[in-house]
C-alpha positions as CSV (number, residue, x, y, z in Angstrom):
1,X,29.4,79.1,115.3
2,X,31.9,80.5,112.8
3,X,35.3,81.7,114.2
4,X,35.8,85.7,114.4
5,X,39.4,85.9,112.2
6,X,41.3,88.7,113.2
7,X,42.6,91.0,110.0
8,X,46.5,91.7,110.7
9,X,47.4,95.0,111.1
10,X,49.3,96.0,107.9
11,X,45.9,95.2,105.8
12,X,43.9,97.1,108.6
13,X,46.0,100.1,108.2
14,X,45.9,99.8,104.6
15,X,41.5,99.5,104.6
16,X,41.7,102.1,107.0
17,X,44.1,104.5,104.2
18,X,41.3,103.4,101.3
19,X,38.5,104.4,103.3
20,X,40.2,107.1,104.4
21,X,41.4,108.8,101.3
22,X,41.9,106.4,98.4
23,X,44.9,104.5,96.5
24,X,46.4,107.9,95.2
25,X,46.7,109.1,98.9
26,X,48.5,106.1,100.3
27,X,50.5,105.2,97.2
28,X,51.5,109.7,97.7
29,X,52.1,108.9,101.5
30,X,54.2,105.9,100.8
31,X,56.5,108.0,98.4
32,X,56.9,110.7,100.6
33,X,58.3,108.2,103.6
34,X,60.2,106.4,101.1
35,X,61.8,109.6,99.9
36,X,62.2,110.9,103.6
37,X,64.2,107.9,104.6
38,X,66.0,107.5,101.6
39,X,67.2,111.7,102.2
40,X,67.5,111.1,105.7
41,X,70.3,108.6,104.7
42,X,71.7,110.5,102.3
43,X,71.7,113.5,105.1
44,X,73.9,110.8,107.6
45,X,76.3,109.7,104.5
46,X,77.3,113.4,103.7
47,X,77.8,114.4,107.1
48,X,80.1,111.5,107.8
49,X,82.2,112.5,104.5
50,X,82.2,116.2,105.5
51,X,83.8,115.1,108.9
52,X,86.0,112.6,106.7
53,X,87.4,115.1,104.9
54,X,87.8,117.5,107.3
55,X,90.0,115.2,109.4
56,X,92.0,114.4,106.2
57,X,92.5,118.0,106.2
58,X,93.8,118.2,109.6
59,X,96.0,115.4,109.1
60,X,97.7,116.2,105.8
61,X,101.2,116.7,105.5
62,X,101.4,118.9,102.3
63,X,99.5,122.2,101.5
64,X,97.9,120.7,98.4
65,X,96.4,117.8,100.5
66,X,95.2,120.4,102.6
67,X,93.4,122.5,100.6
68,X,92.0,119.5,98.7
69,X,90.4,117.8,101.8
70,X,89.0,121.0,103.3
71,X,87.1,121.1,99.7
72,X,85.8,118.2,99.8
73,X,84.3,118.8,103.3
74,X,83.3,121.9,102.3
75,X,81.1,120.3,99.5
76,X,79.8,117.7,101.9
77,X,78.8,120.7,104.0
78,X,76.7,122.2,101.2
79,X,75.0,118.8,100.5
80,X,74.4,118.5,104.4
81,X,72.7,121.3,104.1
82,X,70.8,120.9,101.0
83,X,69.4,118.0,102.6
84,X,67.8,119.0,105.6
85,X,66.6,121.7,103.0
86,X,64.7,119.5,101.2
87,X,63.5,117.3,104.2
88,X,62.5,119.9,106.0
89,X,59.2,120.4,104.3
90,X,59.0,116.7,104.1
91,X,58.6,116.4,107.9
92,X,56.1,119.9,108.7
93,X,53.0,117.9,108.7
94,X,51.8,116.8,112.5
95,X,52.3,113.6,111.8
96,X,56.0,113.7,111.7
97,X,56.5,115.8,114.6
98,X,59.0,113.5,116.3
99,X,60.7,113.2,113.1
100,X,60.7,117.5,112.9
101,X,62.0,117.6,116.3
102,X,65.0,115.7,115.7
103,X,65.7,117.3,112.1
104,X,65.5,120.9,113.8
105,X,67.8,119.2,116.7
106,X,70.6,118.2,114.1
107,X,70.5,121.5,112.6
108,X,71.2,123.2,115.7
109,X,73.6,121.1,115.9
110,X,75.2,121.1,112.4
111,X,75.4,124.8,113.0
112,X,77.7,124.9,116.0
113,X,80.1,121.8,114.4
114,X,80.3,123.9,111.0
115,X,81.7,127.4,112.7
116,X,83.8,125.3,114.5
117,X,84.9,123.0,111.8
118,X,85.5,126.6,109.6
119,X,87.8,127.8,112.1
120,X,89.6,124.2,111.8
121,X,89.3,124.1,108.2
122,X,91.0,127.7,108.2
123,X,94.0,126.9,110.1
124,X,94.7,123.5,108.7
125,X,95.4,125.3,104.7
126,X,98.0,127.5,106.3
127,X,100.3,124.2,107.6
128,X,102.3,126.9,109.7
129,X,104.2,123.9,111.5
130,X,104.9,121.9,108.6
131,X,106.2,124.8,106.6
132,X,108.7,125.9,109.6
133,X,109.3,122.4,109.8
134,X,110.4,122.6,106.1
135,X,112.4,125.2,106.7
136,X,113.9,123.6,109.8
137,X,114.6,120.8,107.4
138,X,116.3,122.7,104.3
139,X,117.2,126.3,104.7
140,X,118.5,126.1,108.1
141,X,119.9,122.9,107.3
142,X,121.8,124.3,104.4
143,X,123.1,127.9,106.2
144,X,124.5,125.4,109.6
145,X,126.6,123.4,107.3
146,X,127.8,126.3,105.4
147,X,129.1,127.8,108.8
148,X,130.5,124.9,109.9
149,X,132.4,124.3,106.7
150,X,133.4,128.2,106.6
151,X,134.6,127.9,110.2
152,X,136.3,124.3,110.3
153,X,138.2,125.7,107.7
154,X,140.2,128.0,109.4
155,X,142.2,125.4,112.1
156,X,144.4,124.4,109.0
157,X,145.5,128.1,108.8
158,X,146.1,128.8,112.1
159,X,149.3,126.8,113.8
160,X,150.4,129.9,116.0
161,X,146.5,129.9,117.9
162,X,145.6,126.5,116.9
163,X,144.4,125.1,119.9
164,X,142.4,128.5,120.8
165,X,141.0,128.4,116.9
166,X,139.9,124.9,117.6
167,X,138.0,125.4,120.4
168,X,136.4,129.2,119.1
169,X,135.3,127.0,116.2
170,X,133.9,124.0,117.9
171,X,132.2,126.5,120.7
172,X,130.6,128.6,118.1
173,X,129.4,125.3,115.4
174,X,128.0,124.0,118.5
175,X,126.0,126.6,119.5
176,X,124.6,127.2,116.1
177,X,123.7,123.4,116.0
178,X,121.8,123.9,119.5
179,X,119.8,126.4,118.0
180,X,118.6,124.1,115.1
181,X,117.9,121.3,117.7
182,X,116.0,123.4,120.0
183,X,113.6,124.7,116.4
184,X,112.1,121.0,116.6
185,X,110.2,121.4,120.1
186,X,109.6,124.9,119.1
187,X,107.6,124.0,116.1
188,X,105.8,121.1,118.1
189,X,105.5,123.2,121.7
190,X,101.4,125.0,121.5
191,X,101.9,127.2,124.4
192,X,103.7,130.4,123.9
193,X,105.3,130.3,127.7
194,X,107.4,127.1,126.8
195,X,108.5,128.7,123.4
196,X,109.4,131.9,124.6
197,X,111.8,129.4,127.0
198,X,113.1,127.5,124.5
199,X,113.5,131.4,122.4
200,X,115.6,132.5,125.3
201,X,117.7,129.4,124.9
202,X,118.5,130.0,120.9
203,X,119.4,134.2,121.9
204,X,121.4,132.7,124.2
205,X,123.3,130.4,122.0
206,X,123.2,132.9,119.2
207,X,125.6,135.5,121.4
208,X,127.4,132.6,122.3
209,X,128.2,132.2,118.4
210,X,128.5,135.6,117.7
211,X,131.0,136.4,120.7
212,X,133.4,132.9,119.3
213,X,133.4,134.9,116.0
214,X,134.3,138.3,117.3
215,X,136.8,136.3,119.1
216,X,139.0,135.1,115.9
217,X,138.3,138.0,114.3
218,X,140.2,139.8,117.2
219,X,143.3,137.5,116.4
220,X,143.7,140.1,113.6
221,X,144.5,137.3,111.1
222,X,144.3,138.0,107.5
223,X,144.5,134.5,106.5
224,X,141.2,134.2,108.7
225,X,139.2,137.0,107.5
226,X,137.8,135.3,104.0
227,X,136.7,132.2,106.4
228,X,135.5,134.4,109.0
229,X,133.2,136.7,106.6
230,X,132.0,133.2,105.2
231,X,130.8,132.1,108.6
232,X,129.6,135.9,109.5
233,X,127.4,135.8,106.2
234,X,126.0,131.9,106.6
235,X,125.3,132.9,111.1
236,X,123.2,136.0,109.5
237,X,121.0,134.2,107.0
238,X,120.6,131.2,109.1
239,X,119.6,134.2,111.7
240,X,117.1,134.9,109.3
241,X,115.6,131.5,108.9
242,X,115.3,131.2,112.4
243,X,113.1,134.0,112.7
244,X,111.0,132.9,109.9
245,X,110.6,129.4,111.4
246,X,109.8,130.6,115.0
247,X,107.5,133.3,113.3
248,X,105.7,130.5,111.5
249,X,105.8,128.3,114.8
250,X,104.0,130.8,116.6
251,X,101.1,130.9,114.2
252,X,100.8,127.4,115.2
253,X,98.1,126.5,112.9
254,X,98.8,122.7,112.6
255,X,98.8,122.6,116.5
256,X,95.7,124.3,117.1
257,X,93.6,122.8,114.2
258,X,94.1,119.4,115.7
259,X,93.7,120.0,119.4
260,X,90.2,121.9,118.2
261,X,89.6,118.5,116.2
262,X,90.4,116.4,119.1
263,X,88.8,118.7,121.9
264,X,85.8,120.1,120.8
265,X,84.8,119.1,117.5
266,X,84.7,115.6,118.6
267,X,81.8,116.1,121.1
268,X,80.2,117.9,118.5
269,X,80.4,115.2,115.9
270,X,78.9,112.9,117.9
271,X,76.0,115.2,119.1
272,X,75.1,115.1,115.6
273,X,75.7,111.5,115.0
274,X,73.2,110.6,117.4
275,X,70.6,113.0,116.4
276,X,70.8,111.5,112.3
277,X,70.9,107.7,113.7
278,X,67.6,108.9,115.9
279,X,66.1,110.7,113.2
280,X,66.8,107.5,110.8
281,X,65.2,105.4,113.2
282,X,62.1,107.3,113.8
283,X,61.6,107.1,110.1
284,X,62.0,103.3,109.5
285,X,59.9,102.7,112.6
286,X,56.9,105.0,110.9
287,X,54.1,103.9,109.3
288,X,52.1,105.1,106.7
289,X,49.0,107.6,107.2
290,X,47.2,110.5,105.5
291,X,46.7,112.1,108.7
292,X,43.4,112.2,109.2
C-alpha cells in the first residue's frame, strides 16, 4: 500500500491561493504584506526619532539647539502621520482586522502624545531658565562688581568715619551678593510658593543695600558723593536685571518642559511603543490570503 505524504502547509496555502484566485492574486497579496510591514517599520522608526528629537529639544542648552531639535521632531511627526495614512487603507480589508485594531489604537494614541509633546515642544524654544541663567551669569555679574568696586573705593577717602565706611560698604556688597546667590535656586525652584520665599529674601537684602547707601550719603561727604552715585547707578541696573531674571524664572519654561517629559509624556511614549511593536508583530506573524 503506498504511503499517504502529507503536503506542508506553505505549498498547501499557496495551491489553496492558485485555486483560489491565481498567480496575480497571491503575487498582489504578497506585495501588499510586504509593503505593510515594511511601512509599519518605517511607522516605529519615525516615531522613535520624533521622540528623539523632542527630548534633544528638552535637553538643549542653547536656543538654536532648541529650535533645531523641536524641527526635527516636528518632521518626524508629519512622517508618523503620513504613515499610518498610507497604512491605513492597507489594513481595511477583514482580513487584517487585528492588524486595523492596533493601527487605529496607536493613533489614538499618537494623538494624546503629540498635544502633549506640542505643549513641550512650545516651552522648551523659549529656554526661560537658561536665558535668566545667562543673565544671572553676565549682566548681573557685571553690575555686582561694578558696585563693589564703586563702593570699596570709598574706605581710602574716608580716615575721619573709616571704620563705619568699612563696615556700610562691606554690609551693603554683601547684601547685593546674597541677592545674586539666592537668583540660582530661583531660576531652578518650579513652584511659585518657594520663589516668592526666596523673592522676599532678595527685597529684603535689597533695603538692606539701599539703607547702607543712604547711610554714607548722610555723612555729607563730598569726596564720597562721585563713589556713592557710582554704586547708586550700578544697585539700580543690577535692580533691573534682577527683575528681568526672576521675571524669566517665573515663566519657567525649561522646568516645566522637562517635568512634562519626565511625567507624562513618558507613559505616553510607551503606550505607543507597545502598540507599533504589536502591530509589527501581528504583521510578520500573517500569512498570505486573498480573502476568500
Amino acid at each position: 500500500m503506498t504511503p499517504i505524504r502529507r503536503i506542508p502547509t506553505a505549498v498547501a496555502l499557496s495551491l489553496g491561493l492558485l485555486a483560489a484566485g491565481g498567480c496575480g492574486d497571491v503575487n498582489a497579496a504578497l506585495q501588499q504584506l510586504s509593503e505593510a510591514r515594511r511601512i509599519s517599520a518605517d511607522l516605529a522608526v519615525q516615531f522613535t526619532r520624533s521622540a528623539d528629537a523632542a527630548n534633544r529639544a528638552v535637553m538643549a542648552d542653547t536656543d538654536e539647539q532648541s529650535v533645531a531639535f523641536a524641527h526635527e521632531a516636528e518632521q518626524a511627526t508629519q512622517a508618523v502621520q503620513m504613515d499610518v495614512s498610507t497604512l491605513k487603507p492597507m489594513l481595511g480589508g477583514s482580513h487584517y482586522a487585528t492588524e486595523a485594531r492596533l493601527l487605529q489604537e496607536f493613533e489614538e494614541r499618537f494623538a494624546k502624545y503629540h498635544e502633549l509633546d506640542l505643549t513641550i515642544l512650545g516651552l522648551a524654544v523659549e529656554n526661560t531658565n537658561l536665558k535668566a541663567q545667562r543673565l544671572s551669569f553676565g549682566a548681573a555679574q557685571t553690575e555686582v562688581d561694578a558696585f563693589q568696586h564703586a563702593l570699596e573705593s570709598l574706605a581710602p577717602q574716608s580716615p575721619p568715619d573709616a571704620v563705619r565706611v568699612e563696615a556700610l560698604v562691606a554690609g551693603a556688597v554683601a547684601s547685593v551678593r546674597e541677592i545674586q546667590v539666592l537668583q540660582a535656586p530661583h531660576i531652578a525652584e518650579a513652584g511659585d510658593a518657594a520663589m516668592a520665599r526666596i523673592e522676599q529674601r532678595m527685597t529684603t537684602e535689597q533695603s538692606a543695600a539701599r539703607n547702607a547707601l543712604a547711610k554714607l550719603a548722610s555723612l555729607n561727604r563730598p569726596t564720597l558723593r562721585p563713589q556713592l552715585a557710582a554704586a547708586t547707578a550700578a544697585l539700580d541696573r543690577f535692580t533691573a536685571v534682577n527683575s528681568q531674571i526672576l521675571a524669566l524664572s517665573h515663566r519657567n519654561t525649561n522646568v516645566r518642559s522637562l517635568a512634562l517629559s519626565l511625567d507624562q509624556k513618558r507613559p505616553l511614549t510607551t503606550a505607543c511603543e507597545e502598540t507599533l511593536r504589536a502591530l509589527q508583530d501581528a504583521l510578520a506573524k500573517r500569512g498570505v490570503t486573498t480573502g476568500k
